[in-house]
C-alpha positions in Angstrom: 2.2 28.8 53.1 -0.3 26.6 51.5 -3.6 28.1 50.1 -6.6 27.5 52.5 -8.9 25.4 51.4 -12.2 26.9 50.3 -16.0 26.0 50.4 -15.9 24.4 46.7 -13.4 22.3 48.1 -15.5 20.9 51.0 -19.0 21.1 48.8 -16.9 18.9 46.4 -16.0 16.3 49.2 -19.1 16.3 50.8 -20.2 15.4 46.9 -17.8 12.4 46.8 -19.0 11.3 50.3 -22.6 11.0 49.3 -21.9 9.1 46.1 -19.8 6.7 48.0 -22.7 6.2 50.6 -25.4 5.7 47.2 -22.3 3.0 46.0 -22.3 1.5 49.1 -26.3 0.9 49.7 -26.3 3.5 52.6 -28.8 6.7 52.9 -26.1 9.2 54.0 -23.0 10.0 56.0 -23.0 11.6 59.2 -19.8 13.4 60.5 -18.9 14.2 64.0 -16.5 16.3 65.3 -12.8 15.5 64.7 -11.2 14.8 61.1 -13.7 13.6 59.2 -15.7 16.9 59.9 -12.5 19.2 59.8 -12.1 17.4 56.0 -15.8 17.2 55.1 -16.8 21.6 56.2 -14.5 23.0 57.5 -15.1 22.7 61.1 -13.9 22.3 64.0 -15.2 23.4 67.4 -13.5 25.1 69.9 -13.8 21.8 72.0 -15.5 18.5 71.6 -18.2 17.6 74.8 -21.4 15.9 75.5 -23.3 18.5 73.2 -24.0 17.0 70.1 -22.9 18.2 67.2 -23.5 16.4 63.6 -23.4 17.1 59.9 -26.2 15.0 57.8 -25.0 14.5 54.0 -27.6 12.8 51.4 -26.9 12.2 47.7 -30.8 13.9 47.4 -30.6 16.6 49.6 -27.9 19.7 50.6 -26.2 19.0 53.5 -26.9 20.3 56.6 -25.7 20.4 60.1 -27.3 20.6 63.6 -25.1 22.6 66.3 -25.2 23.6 70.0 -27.2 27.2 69.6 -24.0 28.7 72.1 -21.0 27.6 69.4 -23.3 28.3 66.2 -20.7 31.3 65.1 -18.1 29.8 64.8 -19.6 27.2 62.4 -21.5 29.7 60.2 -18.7 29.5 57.8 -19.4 26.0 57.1 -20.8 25.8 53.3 -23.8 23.6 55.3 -27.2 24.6 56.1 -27.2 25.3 60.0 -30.0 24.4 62.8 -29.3 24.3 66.3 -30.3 23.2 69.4 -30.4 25.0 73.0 -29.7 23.5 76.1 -32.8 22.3 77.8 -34.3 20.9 74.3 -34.1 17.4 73.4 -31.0 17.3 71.2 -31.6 13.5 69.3 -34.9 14.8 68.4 -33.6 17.8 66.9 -30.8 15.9 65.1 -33.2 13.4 64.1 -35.0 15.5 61.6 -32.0 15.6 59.7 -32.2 12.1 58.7 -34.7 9.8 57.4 -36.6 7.5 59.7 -35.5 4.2 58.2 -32.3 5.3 57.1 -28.8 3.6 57.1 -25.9 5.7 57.5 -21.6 5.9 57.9 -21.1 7.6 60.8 -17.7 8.8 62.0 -15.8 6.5 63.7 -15.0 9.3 66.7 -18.4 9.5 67.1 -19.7 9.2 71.0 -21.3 5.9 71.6 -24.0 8.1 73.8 -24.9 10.3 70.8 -25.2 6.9 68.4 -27.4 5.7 71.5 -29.5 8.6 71.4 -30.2 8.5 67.6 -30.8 5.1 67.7 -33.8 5.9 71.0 -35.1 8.7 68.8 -34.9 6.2 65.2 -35.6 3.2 66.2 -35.8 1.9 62.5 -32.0 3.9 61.6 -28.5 1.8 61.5 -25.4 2.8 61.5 -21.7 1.7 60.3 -18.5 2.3 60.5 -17.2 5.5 57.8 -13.9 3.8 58.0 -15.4 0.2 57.1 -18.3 1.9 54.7 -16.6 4.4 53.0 -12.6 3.3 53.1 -11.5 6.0 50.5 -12.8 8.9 51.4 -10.2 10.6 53.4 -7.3 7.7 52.4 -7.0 9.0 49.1 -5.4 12.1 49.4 -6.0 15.1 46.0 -3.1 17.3 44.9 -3.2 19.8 47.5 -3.0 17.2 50.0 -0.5 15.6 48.4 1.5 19.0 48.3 0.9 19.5 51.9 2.4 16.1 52.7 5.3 16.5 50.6 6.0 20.1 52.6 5.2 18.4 56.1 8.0 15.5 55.2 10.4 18.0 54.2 9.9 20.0 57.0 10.8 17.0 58.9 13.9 16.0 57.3 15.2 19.5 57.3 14.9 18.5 61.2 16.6 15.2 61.6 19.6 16.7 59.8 19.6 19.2 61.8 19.1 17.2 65.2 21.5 15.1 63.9 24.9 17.5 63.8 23.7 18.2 67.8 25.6 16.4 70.5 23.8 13.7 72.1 26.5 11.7 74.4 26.3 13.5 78.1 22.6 15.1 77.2 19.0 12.8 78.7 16.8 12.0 76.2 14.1 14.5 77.6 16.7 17.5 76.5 16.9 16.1 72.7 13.3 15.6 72.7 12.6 19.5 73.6 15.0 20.0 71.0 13.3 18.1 68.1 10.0 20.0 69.3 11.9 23.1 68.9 12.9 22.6 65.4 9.4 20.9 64.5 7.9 24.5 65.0 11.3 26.3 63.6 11.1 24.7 60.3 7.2 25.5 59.9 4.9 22.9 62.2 2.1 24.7 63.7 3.3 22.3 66.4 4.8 19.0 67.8 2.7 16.3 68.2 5.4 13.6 69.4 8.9 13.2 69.9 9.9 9.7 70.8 13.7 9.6 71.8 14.9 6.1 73.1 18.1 5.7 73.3 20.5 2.2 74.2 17.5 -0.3 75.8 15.2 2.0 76.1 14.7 1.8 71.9 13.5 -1.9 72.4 10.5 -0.2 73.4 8.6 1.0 70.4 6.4 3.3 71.9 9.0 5.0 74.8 8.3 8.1 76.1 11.6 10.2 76.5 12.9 10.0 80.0 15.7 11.4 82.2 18.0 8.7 81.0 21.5 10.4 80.0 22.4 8.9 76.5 26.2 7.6 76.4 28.8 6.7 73.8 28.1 3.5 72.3 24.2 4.1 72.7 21.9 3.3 69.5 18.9 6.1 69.8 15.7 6.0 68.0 14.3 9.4 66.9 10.9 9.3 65.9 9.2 12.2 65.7 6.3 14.9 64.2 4.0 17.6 63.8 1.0 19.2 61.6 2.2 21.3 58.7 -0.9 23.5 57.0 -3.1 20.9 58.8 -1.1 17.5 57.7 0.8 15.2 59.2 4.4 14.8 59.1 6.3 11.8 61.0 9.6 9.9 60.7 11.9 7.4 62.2 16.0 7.4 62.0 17.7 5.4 64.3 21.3 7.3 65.2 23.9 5.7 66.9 26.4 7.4 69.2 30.2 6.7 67.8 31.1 3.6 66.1 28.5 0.3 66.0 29.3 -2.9 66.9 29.4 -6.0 63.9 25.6 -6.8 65.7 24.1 -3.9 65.7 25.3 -2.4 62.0 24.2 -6.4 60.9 20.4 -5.2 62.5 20.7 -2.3 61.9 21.2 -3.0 57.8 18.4 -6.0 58.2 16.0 -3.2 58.9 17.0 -0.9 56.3 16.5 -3.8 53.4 13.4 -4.5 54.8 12.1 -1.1 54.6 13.7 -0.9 51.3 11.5 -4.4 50.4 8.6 -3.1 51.8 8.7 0.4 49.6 9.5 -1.6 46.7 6.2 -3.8 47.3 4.1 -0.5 47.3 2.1 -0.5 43.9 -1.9 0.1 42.6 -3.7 -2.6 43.4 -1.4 -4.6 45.8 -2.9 -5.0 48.9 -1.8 -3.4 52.0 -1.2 -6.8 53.6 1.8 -6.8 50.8 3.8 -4.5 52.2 3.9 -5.8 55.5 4.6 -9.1 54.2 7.9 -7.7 52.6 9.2 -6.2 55.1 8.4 -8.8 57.7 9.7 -11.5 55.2 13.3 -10.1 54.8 13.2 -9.3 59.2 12.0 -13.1 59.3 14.5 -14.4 56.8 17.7 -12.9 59.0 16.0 -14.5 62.5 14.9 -11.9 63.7 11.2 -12.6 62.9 10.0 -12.4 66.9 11.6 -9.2 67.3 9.3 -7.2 64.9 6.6 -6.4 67.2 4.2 -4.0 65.2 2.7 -3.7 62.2 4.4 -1.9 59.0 2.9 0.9 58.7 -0.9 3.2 58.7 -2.1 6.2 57.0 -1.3 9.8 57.8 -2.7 12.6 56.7 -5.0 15.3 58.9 -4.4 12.7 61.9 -0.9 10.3 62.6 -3.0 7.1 62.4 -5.7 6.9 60.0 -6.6 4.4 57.2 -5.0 2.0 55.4 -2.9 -0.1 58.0 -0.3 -2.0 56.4 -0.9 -5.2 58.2 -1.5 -9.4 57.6 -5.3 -9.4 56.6 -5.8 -6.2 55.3 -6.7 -6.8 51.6 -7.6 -3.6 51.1 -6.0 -2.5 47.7 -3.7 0.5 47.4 -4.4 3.2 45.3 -2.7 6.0 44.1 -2.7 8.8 46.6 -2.9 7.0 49.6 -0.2 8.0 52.3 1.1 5.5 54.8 4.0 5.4 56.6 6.9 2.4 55.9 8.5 1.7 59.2 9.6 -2.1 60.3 12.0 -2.1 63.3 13.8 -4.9 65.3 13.7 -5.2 68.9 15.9 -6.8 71.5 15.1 -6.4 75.0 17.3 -5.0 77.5 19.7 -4.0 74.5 18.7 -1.6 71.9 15.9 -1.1 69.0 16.0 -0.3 65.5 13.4 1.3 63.0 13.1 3.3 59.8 10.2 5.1 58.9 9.0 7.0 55.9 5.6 8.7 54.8 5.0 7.0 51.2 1.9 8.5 48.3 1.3 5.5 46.1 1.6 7.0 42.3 0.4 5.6 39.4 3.3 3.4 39.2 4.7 2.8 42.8 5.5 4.8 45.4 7.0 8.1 46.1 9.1 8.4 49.4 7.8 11.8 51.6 11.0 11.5 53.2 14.5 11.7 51.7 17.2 11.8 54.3 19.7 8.6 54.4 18.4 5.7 55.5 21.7 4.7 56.2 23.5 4.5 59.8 23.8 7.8 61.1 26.7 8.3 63.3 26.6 11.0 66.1 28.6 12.4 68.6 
């Protein structure tokens, strides 16, 4: 069990944020509900609705936060000064005084276009960015704690695949296996499952399929892609499985995708940019013919959510630094026939890249 995290910990991230907004010309952050607050305080309320609820940080000022007046206990243990609001008051006016008049903030990306409307009607002279575009680091690059929780949640995952993986598939839909990898998501220490994407013989040329009632069948390839939150983080990983021996075309795709996830891994170092990446594994797809067939990008950032920043992508020049996490996972895809990806959770080091994940990334072959 990892250590909770404790209110140095947020002060000392709520620190970081407010010297990245000074860096980046801006007068403050301001966090809404979702990751970004959960990382920043603390917090998270017991649902997120229309009632506004913000946390104001400035490099000249302690940080304070303006909640509804009805869920104001359960934020109290926020390190923040608290002020709330009661239903019936006008909410932007109250927030407003948390901020200064002409000021130009990063503002969560989750945040309700309504509650950036109504700071905008109450400040007519305040702006407003993007966190993501303002302050790109602040969540991407993961400390040593995280790190350690990332390195658990991947384990925890593996530990699953090779467990799924001694299971029968042939004669079972993919709806059954799918319960099953949710099972063993929470038996080997996920607070819970967040997705678990079994396609199986065409149904894998869809990279986004939602288990179904199909039965799976000798000769099937099957892509398992799956996971959960582990102390807070996220796990998630790809092995495709294939049910008794492969044909010459699909081991030959099958190994296309594996030296391309190979390629791509090797590309990860400080200061590449993320574009890199993408570019070797989509060079070595490309180079076999199968360029058309790779139909999403390489890879994002994990951590408290699935799909966070960096994206490994064409155009994304954003360099890599050491403890970002992303995921490495090029696929091929041939309609009506079958589907093929392999996906790890990567931390760039000082030096590379260090694989989250460790099971084989070669075929698998199931019953």
């Amino acid at each position: 069990m990892a250590r909770p995290f404790t209110a140095a910990d947020f002060t000392d991230r709520m620190t970081r944020a407010a010297a990245q907004a000074s860096a980046a010309g801006l007068s403050g952050v301001l966090v809404t509900p979702g990751a970004d607050l959960l990382y920043l305080a603390g917090y998270s309320p017991i649902s997120i609705t229309e009632r506004i609820t913000m946390l104001a940080i400035h490099a000249s000022r302690p940080p304070a936060m303006i909640v509804p007046a009805l869920e104001r206990p359960g934020a109290e243990p926020a390190p923040v000064a608290l002020r709330d609001w009661a239903d019936g008051d006008d909410a932007y006016a109250a927030a407003a005084e948390l901020l200064d008049p002409d000021g130009a903030y990063a503002i969560s990306d989750s945040a309700w276009a309504m509650h950036v409307l109504g700071l905008q009607q109450a400040l007519p002279e305040s702006r407003y960015v993007s966190m993501t575009d303002a302050l790109p680091t602040l969540r991407a690059v993961k400390d040593a704690e995280e790190l350690e929780r990332m390195a658990a949640a991947g384990a925890a995952a593996d530990a699953v695949f090779e467990e799924i993986a001694t299971s029968r598939f042939s004669g079972r839909t993919e709806a059954e296996i799918a319960a099953e990898l949710a099972r063993l998501l929470i038996a080997h220490g996920h607070e819970r499952a967040e997705f678990t994407i079994v396609a199986s013989g065409p149904n894998g040329a869809n990279p986004h399929h939602e288990e179904s009632d199909r039965v799976v069948k000798e000769g099937d390839m099957v892509v398992l892609d799956f996971g959960g939150t582990k102390d807070g983080y996220g796990s998630d990983t790809t092995r495709t499985v294939h049910v008794g021996e492969p044909t010459s075309e699909e081991a030959e795709v099958y190994d296309v995708v594996r030296l391309a996830q190979q390629a791509a891994f090797d590309a990860v170092r400080p200061g590449a940019a993320c574009q890199d990446v993408d570019r070797a594994a989509r060079g070595v797809i490309a180079g076999a013919g199968y360029g058309e067939r790779f139909i999403h990008r390489t890879g994002h950032g994990i951590g408290l959510t699935v799909h966070e920043p960096p994206y490994m992508i064409e155009g994304e020049t954003r360099p890599i630094e050491p403890g970002m996490c992303f995921s490495i996972e090029p696929g091929i895809y041939l309609p009506g026939r079958f589907g093929v990806r392999i996906e790890d959770i990567v931390a760039a080091t000082a030096d590379g890249g260090r694989r989250l994940n460790d099971t084989s990334r070669d075929l698998r072959i199931v019953s």
